[in-house]
N, C-alpha and C positions, 0 to 999 in steps of 0.2 A: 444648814444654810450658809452658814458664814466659813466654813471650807471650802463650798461650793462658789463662793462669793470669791473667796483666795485663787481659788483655783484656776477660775475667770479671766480673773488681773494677771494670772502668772498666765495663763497662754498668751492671752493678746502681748503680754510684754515681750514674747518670745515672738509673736509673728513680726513685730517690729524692728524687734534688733535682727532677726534676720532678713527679713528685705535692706535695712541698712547693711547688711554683712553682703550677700548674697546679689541684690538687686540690678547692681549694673553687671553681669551675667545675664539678664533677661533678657537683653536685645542680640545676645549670641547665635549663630548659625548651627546647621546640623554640621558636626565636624565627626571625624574620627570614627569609631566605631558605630557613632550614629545614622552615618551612610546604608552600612552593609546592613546593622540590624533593622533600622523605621523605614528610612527614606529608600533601601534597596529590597525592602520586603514588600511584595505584591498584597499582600493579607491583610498587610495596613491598611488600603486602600479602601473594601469594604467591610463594611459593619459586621456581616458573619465573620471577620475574619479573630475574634473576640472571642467566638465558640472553636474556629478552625487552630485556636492557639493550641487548643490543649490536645490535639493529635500532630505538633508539629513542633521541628527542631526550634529553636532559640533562634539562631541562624537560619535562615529560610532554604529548604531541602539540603541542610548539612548539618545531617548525624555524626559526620567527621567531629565537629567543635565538643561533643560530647556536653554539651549545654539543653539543660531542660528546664525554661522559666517563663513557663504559660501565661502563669497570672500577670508579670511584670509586662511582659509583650500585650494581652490584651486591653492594659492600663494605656498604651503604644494608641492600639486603635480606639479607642475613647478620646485620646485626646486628638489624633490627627480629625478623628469628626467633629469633635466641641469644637476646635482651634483651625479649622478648616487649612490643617497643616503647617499653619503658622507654630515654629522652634519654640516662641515667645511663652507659648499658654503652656509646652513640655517643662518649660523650666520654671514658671510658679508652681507647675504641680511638685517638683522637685524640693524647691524649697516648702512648699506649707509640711510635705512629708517629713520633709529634715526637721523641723517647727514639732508636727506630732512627736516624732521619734526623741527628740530632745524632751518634749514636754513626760512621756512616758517612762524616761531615764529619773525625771522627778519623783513622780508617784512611786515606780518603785522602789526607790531608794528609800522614801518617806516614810511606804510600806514595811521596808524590812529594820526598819529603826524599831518595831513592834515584837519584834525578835529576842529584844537583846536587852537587858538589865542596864548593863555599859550607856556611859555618856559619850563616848566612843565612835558613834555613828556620825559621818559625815551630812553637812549640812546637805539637804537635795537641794536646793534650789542654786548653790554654787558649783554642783556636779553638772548639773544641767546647762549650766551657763558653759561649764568650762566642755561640754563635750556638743555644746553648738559652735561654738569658737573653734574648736581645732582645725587649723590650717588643711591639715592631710585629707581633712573629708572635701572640699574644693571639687577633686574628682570626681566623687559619687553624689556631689550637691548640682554642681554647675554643667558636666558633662552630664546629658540625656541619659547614656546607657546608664549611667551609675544606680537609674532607680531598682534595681538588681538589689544593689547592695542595701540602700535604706528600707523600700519593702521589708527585704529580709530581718534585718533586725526590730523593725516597727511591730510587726507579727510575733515574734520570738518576745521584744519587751511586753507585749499583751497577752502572749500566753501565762507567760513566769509573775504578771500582777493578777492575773485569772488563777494562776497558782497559789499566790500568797493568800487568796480569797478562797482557796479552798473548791474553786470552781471549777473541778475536773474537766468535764464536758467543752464548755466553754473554753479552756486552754487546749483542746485538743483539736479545737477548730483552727485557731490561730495558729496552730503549729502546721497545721494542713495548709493554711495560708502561706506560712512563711518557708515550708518547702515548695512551694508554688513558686513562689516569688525567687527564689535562689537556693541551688545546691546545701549553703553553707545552714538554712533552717534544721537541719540534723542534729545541730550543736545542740538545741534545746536538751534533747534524750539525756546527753552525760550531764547535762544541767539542775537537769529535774529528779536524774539518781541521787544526784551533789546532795538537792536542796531539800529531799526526802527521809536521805538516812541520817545526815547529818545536822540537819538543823533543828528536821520535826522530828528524830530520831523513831522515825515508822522499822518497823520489823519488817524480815524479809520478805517474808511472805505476803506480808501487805503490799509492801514496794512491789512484786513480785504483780500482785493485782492492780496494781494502778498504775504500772506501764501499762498494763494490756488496753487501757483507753486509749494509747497512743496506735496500737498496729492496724487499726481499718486505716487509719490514713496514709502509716506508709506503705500497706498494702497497696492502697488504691495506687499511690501516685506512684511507686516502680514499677505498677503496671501500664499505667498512662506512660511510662518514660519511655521503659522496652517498648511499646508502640510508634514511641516517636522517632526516636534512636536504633529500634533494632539489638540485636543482641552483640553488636561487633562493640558499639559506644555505649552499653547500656554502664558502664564504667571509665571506661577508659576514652581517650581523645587523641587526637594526631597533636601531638605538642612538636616543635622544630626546632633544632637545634640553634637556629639563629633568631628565631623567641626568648626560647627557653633552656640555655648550653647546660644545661641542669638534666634534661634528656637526655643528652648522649655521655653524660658521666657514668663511674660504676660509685655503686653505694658511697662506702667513705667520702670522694673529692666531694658528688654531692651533697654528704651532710655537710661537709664543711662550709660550703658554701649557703644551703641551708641557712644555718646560723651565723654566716656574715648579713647574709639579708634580713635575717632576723633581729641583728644589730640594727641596720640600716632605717629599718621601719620605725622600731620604739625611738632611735635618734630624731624621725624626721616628723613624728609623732609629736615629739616635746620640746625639739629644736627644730624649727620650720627655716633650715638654711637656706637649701633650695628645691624647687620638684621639678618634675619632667614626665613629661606623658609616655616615654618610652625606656625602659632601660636594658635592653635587648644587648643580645650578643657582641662582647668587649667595651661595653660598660662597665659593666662589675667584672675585673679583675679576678680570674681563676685562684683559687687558694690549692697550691700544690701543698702546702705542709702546716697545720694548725699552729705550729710557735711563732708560724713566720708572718700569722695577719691578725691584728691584736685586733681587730674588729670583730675577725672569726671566732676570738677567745673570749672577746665579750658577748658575744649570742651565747657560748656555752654557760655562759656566766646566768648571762638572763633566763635562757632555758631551766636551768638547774635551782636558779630561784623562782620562779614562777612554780615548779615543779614542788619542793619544801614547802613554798607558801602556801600553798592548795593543799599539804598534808597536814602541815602543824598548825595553819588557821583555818583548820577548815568547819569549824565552829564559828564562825564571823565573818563580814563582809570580806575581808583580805582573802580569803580562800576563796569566796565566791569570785572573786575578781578575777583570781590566778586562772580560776580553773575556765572561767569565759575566753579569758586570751589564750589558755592553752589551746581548747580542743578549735575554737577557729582558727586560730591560724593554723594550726595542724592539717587544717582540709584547703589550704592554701602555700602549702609549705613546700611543696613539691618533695615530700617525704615520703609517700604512698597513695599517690596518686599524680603525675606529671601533667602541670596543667598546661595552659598556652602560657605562660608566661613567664618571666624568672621573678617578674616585681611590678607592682602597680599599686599607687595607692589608694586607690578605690578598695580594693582588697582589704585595708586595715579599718574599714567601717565599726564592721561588729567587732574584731579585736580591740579599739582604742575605747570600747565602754568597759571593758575588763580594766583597763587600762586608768580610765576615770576614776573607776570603782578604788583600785592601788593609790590612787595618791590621795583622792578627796581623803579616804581613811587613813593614810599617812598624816597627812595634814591634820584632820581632826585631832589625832592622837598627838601629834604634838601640840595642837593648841591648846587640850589638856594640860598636858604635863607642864608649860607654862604658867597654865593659870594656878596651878597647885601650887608652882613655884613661888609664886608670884605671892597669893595670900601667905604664903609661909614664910618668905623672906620680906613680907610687906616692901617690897622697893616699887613693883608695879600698881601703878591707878588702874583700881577694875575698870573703871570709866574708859579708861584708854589704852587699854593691855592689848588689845587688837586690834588696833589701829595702824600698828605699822603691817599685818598678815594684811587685813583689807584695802589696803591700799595698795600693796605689792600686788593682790589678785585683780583687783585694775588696770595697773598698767601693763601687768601680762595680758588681759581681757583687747587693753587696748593694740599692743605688739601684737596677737593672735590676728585682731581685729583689720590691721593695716595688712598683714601677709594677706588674707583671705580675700580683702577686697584687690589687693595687687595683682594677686593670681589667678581671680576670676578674668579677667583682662585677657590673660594667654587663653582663653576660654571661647573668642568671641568669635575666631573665624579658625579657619585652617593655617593660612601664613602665619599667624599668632603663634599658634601652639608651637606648628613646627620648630618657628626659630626661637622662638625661649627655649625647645628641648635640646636643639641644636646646640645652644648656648651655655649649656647646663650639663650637658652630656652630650658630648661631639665626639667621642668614640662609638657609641652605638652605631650600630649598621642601621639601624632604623630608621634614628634623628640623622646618620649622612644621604639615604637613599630619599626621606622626604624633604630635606633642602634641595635634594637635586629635582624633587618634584616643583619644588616652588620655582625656583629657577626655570625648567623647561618650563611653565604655566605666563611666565614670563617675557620667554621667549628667548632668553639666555641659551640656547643649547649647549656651546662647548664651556660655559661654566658650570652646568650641568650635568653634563658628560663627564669632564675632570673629578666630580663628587664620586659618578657612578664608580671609575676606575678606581679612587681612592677606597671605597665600598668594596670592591671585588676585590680588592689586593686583599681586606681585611679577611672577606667569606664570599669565597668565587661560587657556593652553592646558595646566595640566596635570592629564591625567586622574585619579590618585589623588585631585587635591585635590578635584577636581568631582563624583567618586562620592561622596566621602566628604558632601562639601555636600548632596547628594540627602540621603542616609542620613539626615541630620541634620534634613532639609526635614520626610521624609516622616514621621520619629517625632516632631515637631511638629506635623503635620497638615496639611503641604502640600505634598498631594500633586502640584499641576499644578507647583509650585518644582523638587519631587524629579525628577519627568519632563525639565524641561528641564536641569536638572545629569545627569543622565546620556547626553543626547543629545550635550550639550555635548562630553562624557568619549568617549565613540566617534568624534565628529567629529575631537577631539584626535588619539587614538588607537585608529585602527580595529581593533587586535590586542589591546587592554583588555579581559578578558575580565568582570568584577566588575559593570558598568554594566549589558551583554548582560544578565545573572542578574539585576539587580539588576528592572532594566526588565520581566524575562520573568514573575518573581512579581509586581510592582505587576499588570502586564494580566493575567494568571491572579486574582487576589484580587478585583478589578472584576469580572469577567465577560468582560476581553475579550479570549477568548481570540485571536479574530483575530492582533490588532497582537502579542500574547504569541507566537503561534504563527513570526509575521511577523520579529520582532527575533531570535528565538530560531533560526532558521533561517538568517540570516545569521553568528551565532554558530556554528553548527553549522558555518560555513565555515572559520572559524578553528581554534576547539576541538571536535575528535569527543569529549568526555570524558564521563564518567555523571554529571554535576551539570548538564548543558547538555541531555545525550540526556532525561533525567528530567521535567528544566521543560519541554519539547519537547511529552514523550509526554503530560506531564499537562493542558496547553494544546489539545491536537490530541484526547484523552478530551471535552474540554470540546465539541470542536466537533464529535464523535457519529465520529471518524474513526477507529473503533475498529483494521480492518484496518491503517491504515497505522501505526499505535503498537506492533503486535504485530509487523509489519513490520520495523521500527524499531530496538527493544531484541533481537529474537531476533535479527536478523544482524548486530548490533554485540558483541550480552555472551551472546547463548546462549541456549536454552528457559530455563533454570533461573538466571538473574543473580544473582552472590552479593552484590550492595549490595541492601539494602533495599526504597530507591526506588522502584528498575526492575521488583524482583520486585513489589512492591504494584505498580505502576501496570500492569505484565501483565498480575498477576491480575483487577486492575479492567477492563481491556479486554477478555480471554476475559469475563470474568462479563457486560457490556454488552450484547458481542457475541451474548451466550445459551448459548456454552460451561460448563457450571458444571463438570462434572467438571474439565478443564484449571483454569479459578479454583479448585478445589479444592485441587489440586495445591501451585499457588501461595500462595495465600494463609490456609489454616488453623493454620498455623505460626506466623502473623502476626497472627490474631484477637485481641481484645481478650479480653480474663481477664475483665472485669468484665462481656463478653455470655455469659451461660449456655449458648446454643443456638447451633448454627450458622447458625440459617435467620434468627436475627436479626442475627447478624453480614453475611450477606449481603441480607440487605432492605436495612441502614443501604447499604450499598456501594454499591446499585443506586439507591437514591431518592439520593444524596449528589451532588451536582453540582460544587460546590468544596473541593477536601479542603489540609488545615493544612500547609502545607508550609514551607522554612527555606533559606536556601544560606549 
């Protein structure tokens, strides 16, 4: 009872200090990746779409991303229903997960102190603290999508304290959970070899048997993946070189670069100088020669010790540490497997508790070797012999504590983010191509435009920057400019969905609907989605092909489609077609207030040739 009673005080403690950490983040917008996946995901919108997660990409109908994370997505649609879409109720669910996950890093820590004769073990409840504080997690706390990343290890720390308990069964769930939730739940496997042979020093044969509790689930879930992804992505992803310039390297430059970023991460880990939501191509500095970027010779440093540590302590928590930071970031490493990215820190989630685990246990060990000192040289007051450690862990708690609330701030809107990253990393093509977005959003154009050209000099193939250069053409009035920046943009990148749309209303607004129809049908190869089906159907209205529009939306979204769009552009083709009752159906619910009569609402309909449309 009185553990239980501790245990009580130490969560609530934890949900506290992190709404103080955390809390002004909660009136933040959907920004950044939270567009494409919640706010531009149809699935969200109804409640099946919670079941329909787990037959569907990450990304909505793009097995391109090579992303499979059903659970974390239908966590998406729970809350746009509780939170009737309101960002607000996304980002406490964010934080109380962060709250479990930290409180979870306690227990097991506590747990594995049961291990070990040694006094040696670091305190949990200051490992906890210090891996709720860390700066770097900001990202996967305060950014929406990030719950990817805490899912994943919340599940992974309940497998491995299901573990410690001996609770096979039970840990085999959570790990089903925590592949659910994010790719990187795999790491569990080389965790649970670790903590098998070497801790409970199980024979092989035994270990041999109790993985095999783990294969129904990853059966299951690579079968669920291949369903969702297909066999092209059932591995691999479209990463782009002006992502990820980690792609178009050959082996070596890549590792080398590899292990600069590797540097970069445990720096910004333990020194929170500054972050940036992007760090995309010519940010990070290519490393042509390993002598020549001592950042790069310190990853090999790191690597190579992380690497020792995991063999020569791998009898004690330091091994277990090593060996958590290795094998995640390893599936983030762009080693053997090339993700979308070259660096994010949301990605250092599950590696910075490996990382926890490294120093809490450093620190223990030396506050040992102190105290031994100490009675033997009698110069230290037991009373006070760690008083100067606990107070140093304060104002670090407190330093942690100011970065996180700082940089929740760059969190709040999109302008936010952009120009901190901007400000932070103004080389990146990414952070130049989204100032020139804030700017056009502004209405800036040619200081706009001047970003975009600076951008293009840098990487004249990359597509955001090229749509965005149309955008800017066309609301200037030039239109044949806009055309060829968007041609540019799909040439770049054939799976750029924004260019397709962009291109499909320019020819719908002309007249022509041909090439509209034309573009827009290649798109249709990429994205089945209702913002591509729509430009399609209203393209294909244009050129009298009324059957095959009805064709079209009815075996995609149904007789009665609940977007908009599709329901108007139906009802316009039943009404063309000469169906009026079925346009009836359709489209009276959607008449104009300001037409008194029906019969003039549906005259405008029928003489109307180009109707005002948006994407």
């Amino acid at each position: 009872m009185r553990v239980l009673k501790n245990n009580i005080f130490i969560f609530c403690g934890l949900i506290i200090l992190a709404f103080l950490l955390f809390g002004n983040g909660i009136k933040g917008e959907f920004v950044f990746d939270d567009r494409s996946v919640i706010v531009g995901n149809p699935l969200v919108e109804e409640f099946s779409g919670v079941f329909k997660a787990f037959l569907n990409p990450y990304h909505y109908a793009r097995p391109q991303s090579g992303l499979y994370r059903p659970l974390t997505f239908a966590s998406y649609v729970f809350d746009w229903h509780l939170f009737s879409g309101n960002p607000a109720g996304f980002h406490i669910v964010n934080i109380m997960l962060h709250v479990i996950a930290s409180f979870l890093v306690y227990l097991v820590l506590k747990g594995s102190g049961t291990f070990f004769v040694t006094k040696k073990v670091p305190d949990p409840l200051l490992s906890s603290l210090l891996f709720l504080f860390l700066p770097i997690h900001v990202e996967a706390v305060t950014s929406i999508v990030g719950r990817g990343e805490i899912l994943a290890l919340l599940f992974f720390l309940s497998a491995f304290y299901s573990l410690q308990n001996r609770s096979y069964k039970i840990a085999t769930i959570f790990f089903f959970l925590s592949l659910l939730s994010k790719e990187t739940g795999i790491v569990f496997i080389p965790v649970f070899i670790f903590f098998e042979f070497f801790w409970r020093k199980t024979e092989w044969k035994q270990l041999i048997k109790k993985t095999a509790y783990f294969l129904p689930p990853l059966i299951v879930y690579a079968g669920l993946r291949y369903y969702a992804l297909g066999s092209d992505y059932f591995i691999s992803t479209n990463a782009y070189s002006f992502f990820n310039p980690i792609k178009e390297m050959d082996f070596f430059p890549g590792l080398r670069m590899a292990f600069k970023v590797l540097y970069l991460y445990v720096q910004k880990m333990i020194y929170p100088d500054y972050f940036s939501s992007d760090y995309s191509y010519n940010q990070i500095s290519e490393v042509n020669n390993l002598f020549s970027s001592w950042q790069a010779m310190a990853g090999v440093v790191i690597f190579v010790a992380l690497i020792c540590l995991a063999i020569l302590r791998r009898n004690n928590l330091v091994g277990l540490g090593a060996v958590i930071f290795l094998f995640s970031y390893l599936i983030v490493s762009n080693l053997f497997v090339k993700i979308g990215t070259i660096m994010a820190e949301r990605l250092m989630y599950m590696p910075s508790l490996g990382l926890v685990i490294l120093i809490a246990t450093t620190v223990e060990s030396l506050k040992f070797k102190v105290a031994n000192y100490g009675l033997k040289s009698k110069i230290l007051n037991p009373t006070h012999k760690f008083f100067i450690f606990y107070f140093s862990f304060l104002i670090l708690l407190v330093w942690y504590g100011y970065a996180v609330i700082d940089r929740n701030r760059d969190w709040l809107n999109e302008k936010n983010l952009f120009e901190s990253a901007y400000a932070v990393a103004p080389n990146s093509v990414v952070n130049i191509t989204n100032m020139a977005s804030i700017l056009f959003r502004e209405g800036k154009n040619q200081e706009a435009l001047e970003k975009i050209q600076i951008a293009l000099e840098v990487e004249p193939k990359n597509s955001p920057t090229l749509h965005l250069a149309g955008q800017i053409y066309r609301k200037n009035g030039e239109d044949k400019k806009a055309e060829e920046s968007w041609l540019k943009a799909i040439q770049a990148q054939a799976d750029y969905l924004y260019p397709y749309l962009s291109l499909g209303v320019s020819y719908y607004q002309k007249g022509d609907f041909k090439s509209g129809a034309e573009i827009l049908l290649k798109a249709q190869e990429i994205y089945n989605t209702p913002n591509v089906i729509s430009l399609l159907a209203f393209n294909k209205v244009g050129l009298e092909q009324y059957s095959e529009v009805i064709s079209l939306v009815e075996k995609r979204f149904g007789k009665i489609p609940k977007e908009f769009e599709l329901r108007f552009i139906l009802g316009v083709a039943y009404l063309k077609s000469g169906n009026d009752s079925k346009a009836n159906e359709l489209l009276l619910e959607l008449k104009d207030p300001t037409l008194s009569e029906e019969v003039d609402f549906f005259k405008n309909l029928r003489e109307t040739r180009i109707f005002s449309i948006e994407i």
